[in-house]
C-alpha positions in Angstrom: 22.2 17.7 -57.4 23.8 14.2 -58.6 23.2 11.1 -57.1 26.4 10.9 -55.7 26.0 14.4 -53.7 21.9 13.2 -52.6 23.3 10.0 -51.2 26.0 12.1 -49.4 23.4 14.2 -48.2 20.9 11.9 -47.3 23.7 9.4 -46.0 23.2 10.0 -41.9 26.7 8.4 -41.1 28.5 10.5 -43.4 27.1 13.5 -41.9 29.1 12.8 -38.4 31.4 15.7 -36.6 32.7 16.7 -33.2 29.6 18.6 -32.7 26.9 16.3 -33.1 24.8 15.4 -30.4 24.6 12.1 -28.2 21.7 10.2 -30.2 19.5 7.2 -29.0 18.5 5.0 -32.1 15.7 2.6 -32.2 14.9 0.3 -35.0 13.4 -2.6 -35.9 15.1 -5.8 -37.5 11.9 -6.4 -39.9 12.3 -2.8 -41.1 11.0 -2.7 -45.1 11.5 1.0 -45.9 15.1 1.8 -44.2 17.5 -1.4 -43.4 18.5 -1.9 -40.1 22.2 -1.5 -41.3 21.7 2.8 -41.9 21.3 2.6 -37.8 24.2 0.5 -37.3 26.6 2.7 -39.8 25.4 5.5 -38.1 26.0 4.1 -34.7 29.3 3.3 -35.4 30.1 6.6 -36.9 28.9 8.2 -33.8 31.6 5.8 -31.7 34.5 6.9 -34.2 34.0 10.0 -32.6 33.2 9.0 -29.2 29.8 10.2 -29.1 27.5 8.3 -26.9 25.5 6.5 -28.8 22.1 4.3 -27.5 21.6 1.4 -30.2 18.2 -0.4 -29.7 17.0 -3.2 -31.9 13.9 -4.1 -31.7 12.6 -7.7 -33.3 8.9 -6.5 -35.0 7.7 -3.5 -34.8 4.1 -2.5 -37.0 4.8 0.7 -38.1 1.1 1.9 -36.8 1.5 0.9 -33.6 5.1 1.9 -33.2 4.6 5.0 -31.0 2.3 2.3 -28.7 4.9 0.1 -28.9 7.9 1.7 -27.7 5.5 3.9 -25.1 5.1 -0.1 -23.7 8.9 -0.4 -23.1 11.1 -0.1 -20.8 13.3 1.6 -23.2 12.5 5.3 -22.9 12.1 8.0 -19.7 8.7 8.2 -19.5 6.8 11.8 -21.3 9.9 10.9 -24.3 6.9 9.9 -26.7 
């Protein structure tokens, strides 16, 4: 596979049809491994195609706590985590 056809692949926003589902996205500013900016492409891929879409950014978030985190919030119907 070249790179061009992995980052295709591996690119979520790119990946975006009629038939994918509604999608609530959380992710956290301070994000080291994946930027902030993948949710938000993706997110407005998902609008192009009128696909709800749930954005939620969350300031800091410690990546072994995270499940904790979230299961703290507001954010999510409770038994989602």
């Amino acid at each position: 596979m070249s790179d061009a056809e992995w980052e295709f692949f591996h690119s979520n926003e790119l990946q975006v049809d009629q038939h994918t589902p509604p999608a609530f996205l959380v992710h956290s500013w301070d994000d080291k491994v994946v930027p902030v900016e993948n949710s938000i492409r993706y997110a407005k891929a998902l609008n192009a195609y009128d696909i709800p879409v749930t954005p939620t950014f969350l300031k800091k978030v410690d990546t072994d706590t995270a499940e904790e985190t979230l299961s703290n919030t507001a954010l999510l119907p409770n038994g989602l985590i």
